[in-house]
C-alpha positions in Angstrom: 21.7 -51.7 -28.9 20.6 -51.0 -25.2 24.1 -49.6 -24.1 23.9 -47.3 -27.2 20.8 -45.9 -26.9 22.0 -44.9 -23.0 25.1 -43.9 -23.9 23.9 -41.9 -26.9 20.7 -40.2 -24.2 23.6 -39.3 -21.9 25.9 -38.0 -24.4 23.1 -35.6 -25.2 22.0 -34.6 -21.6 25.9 -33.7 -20.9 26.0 -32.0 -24.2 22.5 -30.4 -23.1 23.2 -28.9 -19.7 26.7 -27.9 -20.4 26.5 -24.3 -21.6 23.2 -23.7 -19.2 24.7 -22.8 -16.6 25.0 -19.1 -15.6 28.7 -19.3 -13.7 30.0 -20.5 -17.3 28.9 -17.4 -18.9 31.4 -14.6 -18.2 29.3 -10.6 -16.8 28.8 -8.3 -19.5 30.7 -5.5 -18.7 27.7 -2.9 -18.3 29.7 0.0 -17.4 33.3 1.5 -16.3 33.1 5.0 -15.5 35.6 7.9 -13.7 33.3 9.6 -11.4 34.9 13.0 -9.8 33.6 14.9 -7.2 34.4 18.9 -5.9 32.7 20.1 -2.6 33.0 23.6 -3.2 35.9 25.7 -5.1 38.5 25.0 -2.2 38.2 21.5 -1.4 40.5 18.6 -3.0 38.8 16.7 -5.6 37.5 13.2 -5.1 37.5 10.2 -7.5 36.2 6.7 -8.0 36.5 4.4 -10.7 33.2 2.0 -10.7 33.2 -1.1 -13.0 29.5 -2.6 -13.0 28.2 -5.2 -12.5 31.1 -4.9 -9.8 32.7 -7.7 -7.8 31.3 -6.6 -3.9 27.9 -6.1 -2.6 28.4 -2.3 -2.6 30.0 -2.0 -6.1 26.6 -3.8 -7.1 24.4 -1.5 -4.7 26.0 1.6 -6.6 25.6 0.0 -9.6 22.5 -0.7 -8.8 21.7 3.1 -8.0 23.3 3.9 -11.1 21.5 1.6 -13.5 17.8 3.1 -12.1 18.7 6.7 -13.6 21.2 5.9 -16.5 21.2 6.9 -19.2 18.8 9.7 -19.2 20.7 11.5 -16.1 23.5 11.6 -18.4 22.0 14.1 -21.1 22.5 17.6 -20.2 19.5 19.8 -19.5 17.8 21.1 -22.9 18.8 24.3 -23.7 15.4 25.2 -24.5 14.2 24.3 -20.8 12.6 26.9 -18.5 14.8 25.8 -14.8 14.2 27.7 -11.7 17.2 29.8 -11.1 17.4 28.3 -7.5 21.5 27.8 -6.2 22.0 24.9 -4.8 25.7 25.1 -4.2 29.1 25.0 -5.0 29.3 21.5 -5.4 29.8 20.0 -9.1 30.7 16.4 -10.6 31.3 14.7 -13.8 31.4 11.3 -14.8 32.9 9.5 -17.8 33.5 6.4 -19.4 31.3 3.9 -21.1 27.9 3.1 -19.9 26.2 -0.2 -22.0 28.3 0.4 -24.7 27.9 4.1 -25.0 30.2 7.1 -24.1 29.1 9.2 -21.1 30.2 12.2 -20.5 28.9 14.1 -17.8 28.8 17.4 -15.3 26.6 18.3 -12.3 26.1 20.8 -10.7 23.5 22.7 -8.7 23.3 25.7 -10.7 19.5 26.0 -10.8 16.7 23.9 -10.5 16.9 21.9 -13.6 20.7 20.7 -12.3 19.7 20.3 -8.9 17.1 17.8 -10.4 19.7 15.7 -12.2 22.2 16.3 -9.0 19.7 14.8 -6.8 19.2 11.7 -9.4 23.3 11.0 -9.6 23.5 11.3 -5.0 22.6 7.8 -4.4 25.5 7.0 -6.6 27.8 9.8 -5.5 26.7 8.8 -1.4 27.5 5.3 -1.9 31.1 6.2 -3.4 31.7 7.9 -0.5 32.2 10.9 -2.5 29.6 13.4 -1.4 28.3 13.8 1.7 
């Protein structure tokens, strides 16, 4: 009776412990995104493709940068919003793919103030790619 009461108590720890561990449980695919970038008119385009949670330390920093202003940074300015008509430059991006299960499908640029804003929210992630300078 002794042997099956310890065999049953370890037949439950095994069974217990077995699906606790976090390296069983495959990473939720948060995001997989085409980001392209344009300097100015002239200049050749530049491109990533950036899977999160990613695989290196910097795939993670950007997605990292990426997770502390997505969503919202993907919504276009309100139409009905009052920018500054400031230029910022030439330079303009978009990004698309998925993002938590949701399509994004986005363009920068630094038209006026209001874009500038969301430019300056998307640079960590654009820097980081080595896209933008």
């Amino acid at each position: 009776m002794k042997r099956s009461l310890i065999g049953a108590a370890f037949v439950l720890v095994a069974a217990g412990t077995a699906g606790c561990g976090a390296d069983d449980e495959p990473e939720e695919l948060m995001a997989h995104l085409t980001i392209n970038v344009m300097k100015d008119a002239d200049a050749k385009e530049k491109s990533a493709v950036l899977i999160c949670p990613g695989r290196t330390a910097r795939e993670r920093d950007v997605c990292a940068a990426l997770d502390v202003v997505a969503p919202r940074v993907f919504n276009p300015v309100p139409e009905d919003r009052v920018c500054t008509m400031i230029y910022g430059g030439p330079a303009t991006a978009t990004i698309r793919g998925t993002y938590e299960d949701d399509l994004a499908n986005a363009s920068f640029s630094q038209a006026n103030g209001c874009e500038i804003g969301r430019w300056n929210q998307i640079l960590p992630v654009l820097r980081t790619l080595k896209l933008y300078n």
